[in-house]
N, C-alpha and C positions, 0 to 999 in steps of 0.2 A: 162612182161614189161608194158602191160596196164596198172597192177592193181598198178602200181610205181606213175604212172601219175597221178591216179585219185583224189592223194589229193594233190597236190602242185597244178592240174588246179581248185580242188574247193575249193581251196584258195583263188587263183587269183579270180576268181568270186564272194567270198566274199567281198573282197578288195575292189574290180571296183565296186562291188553295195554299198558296203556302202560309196566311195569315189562320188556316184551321186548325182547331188542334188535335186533332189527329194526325195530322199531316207535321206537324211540329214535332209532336211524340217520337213518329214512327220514322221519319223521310227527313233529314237532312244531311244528303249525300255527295249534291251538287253545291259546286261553290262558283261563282263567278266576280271578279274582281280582277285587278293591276298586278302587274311584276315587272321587278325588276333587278337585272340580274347580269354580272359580269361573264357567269358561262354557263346559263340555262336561258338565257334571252330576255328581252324585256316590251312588254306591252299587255294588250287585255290577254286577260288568263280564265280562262276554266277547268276547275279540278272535280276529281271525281273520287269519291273518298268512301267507302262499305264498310271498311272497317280496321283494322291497326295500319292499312297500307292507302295508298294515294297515289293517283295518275293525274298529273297536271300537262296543258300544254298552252303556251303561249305565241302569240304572234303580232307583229306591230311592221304594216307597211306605210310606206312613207313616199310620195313624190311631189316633188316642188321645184321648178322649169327644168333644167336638167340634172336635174339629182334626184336619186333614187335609191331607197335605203328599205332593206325589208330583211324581218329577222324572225326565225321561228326555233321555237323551244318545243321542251321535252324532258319533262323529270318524272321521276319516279321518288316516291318519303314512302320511308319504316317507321311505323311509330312504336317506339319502343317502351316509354314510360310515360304514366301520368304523374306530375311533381303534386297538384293542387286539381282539382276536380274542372277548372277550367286553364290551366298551362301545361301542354303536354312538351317532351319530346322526341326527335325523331333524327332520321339518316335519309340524308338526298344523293339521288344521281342521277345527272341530267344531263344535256346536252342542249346547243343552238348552234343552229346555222345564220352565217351574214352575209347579205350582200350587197353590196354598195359601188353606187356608179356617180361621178360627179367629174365634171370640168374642173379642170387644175391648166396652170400656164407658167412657161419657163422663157425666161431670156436668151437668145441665142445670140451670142458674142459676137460670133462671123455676121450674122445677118445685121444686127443691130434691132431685132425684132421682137416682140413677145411672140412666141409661138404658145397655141393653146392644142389640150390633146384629152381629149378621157381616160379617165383612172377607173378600172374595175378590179374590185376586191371580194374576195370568196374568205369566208374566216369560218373553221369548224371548232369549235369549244366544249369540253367535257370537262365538271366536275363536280365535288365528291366531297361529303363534310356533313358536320352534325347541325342542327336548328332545333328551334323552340317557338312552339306555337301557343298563342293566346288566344281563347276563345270567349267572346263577350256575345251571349246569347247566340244572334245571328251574325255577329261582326264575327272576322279571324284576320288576326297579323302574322305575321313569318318573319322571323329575321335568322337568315344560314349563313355562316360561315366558314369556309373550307377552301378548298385548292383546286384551282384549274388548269387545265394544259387545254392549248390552243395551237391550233395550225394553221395558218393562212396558206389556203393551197392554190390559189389565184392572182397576180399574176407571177409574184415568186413565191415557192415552197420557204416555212421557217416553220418556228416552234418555239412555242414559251409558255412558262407554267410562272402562277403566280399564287398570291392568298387573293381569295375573291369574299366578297359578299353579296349578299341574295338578299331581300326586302320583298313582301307581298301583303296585300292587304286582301281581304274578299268578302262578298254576302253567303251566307249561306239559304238555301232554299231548299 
């Protein structure tokens, strides 16, 4: 029964320290919230932010019967100017990794049969581009847009660069 307790009261004690104001004043460095993103990844995100610069990373697995998709990010923001006392902006570069396994099925003409086979996919993704962040107290949105180059180095090698966009929402604490 202790071990029930121990995370809904270090909950509450998160809550009540970052609801202080001292802690408000001094300490909002941490951010935790969603992203989503054509080539820094997409899923829950935690950023880490001190001061003009930002280390975020994100990650979002996924498995449901035989498919399995799991993706992990990685950026880096320069905050280069404040426009208004709560929109800043800034310069990302990031990167994710993908990988995805799922059942896929071909017709095979000689046989007359469905033939079924798994498909595994490796996709690495870098990119690079300017955003703008909103800051509403403790709420913060992102929206980046820039250019990404991608490699799928699993099961064939390619390459393709695109315009991407980035979307992020987060709490700050």
């Amino acid at each position: 029964m202790k071990r029930y307790l121990q995370i809904p009261l270090l909950l509450f004690f998160l809550v009540s320290l970052s609801f202080s104001e001292e802690y408000i004043a001094t300490n909002r460095v941490h951010h935790i919230g969603g992203w989503v993103g054509l080539s820094t990844g997409q899923g829950l995100s935690y950023r880490y932010r001190p001061s003009d610069w930002a280390i975020q990373f994100q990650f979002f697995p996924y498995y449901y019967n035989e498919e399995a998709y799991f993706t992990l990010g990685l950026n880096y923001n320069k905050y280069v100017s404040d426009i208004f006392s709560h929109i800043s902006l800034f310069f990302y570069l990031g990167g994710s990794g993908v990988y995805q396994s799922y059942i896929s099925n071909s017709y095979d003409l000689e046989d007359y049969v469905i033939k079924y086979h798994r498909v595994i996919q490796t996709i690495i993704t870098i990119g690079v581009g300017p955003g703008i962040e909103f800051n509403f107290s403790r709420i913060v949105l992102n929206i980046c847009i820039g250019y990404r180059f991608g490699f799928q180095v699993y099961p064939l090698y390619s390459f393709s660069t695109s315009p991407t966009v980035e979307l992020g929402g987060f709490y700050k604490f």
